[in-house]
N, C-alpha and C positions, 0 to 999 in steps of 0.2 A: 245474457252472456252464455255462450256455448265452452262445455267443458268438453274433452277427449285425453285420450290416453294417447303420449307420443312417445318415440324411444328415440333418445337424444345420442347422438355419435359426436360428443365431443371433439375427438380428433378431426374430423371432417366438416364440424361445426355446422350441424345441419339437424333438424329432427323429422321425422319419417310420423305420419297420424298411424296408430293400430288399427286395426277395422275388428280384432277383441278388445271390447269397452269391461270387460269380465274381471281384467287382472285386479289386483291389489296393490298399487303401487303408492310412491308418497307423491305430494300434492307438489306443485311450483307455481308461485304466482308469479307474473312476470313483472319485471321493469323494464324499459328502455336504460340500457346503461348509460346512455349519454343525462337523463333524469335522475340517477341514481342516488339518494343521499345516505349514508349509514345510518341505524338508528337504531336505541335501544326502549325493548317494553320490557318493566318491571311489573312481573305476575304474581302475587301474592296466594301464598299455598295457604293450608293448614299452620296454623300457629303453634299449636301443639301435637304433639304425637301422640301414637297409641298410650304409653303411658303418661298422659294427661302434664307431660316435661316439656320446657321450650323447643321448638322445632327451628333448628339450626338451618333449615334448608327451606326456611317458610318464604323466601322469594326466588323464584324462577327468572332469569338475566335472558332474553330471547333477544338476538342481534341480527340484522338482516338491513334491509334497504327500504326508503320510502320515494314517494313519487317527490319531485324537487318543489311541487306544489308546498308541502306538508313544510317547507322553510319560511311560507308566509305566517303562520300560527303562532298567537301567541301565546304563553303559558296560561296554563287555565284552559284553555280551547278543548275541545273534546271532537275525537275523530271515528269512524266506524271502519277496523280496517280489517278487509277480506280474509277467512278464514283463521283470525285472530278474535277480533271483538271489539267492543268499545275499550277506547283510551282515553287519557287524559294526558295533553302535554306538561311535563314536571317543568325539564329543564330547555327553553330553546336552544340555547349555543349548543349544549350536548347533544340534540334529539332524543332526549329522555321521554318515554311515554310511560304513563300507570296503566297498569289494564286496569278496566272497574266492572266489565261484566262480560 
């Protein structure tokens, strides 16, 4: 897979390649919208906090889209998805995924 650095002009719905690969920008993987499905990975943090007390915010909610493949799985199934990491599908009707590493 070839990665590059593009600068997206929304309004004109088009993106332009950089020829500086230098910058520091955020990452986008892409989907074909017409494949688009929602779906959610639950990322399990630290359990406890600095002081050794339950961590209230010990699961990370990360929402975005999967390929419309990822509707054949069934729970239990395990997927490796790009720039995320391994999941586990929880819930199918939801698109619920676990991360596990």
């Amino acid at each position: 897979k070839e990665l590059g650095v593009f600068e997206i002009d929304a309004v004109a719905r088009k993106a332009v390649f950089c020829q500086d690969q230098s910058a520091r920008v955020a990452v986008v993987q892409w989907v074909p919208s017409q494949a688009a499905v929602e779906a959610t990975v639950i990322k399990p943090l630290d359990l406890l906090n600095e002081n050794e007390e339950f961590n209230e915010k010990s699961l990370e909610e990360l929402k975005g889209v999967c390929e419309a493949s990822c509707l054949s799985f069934k729970q239990g199934d395990a997927i490796q998805f790009e720039r995320v990491g391994f999941c586990r599908l929880d819930d199918a009707e939801k698109m619920v995924f676990i991360h596990s590493c």
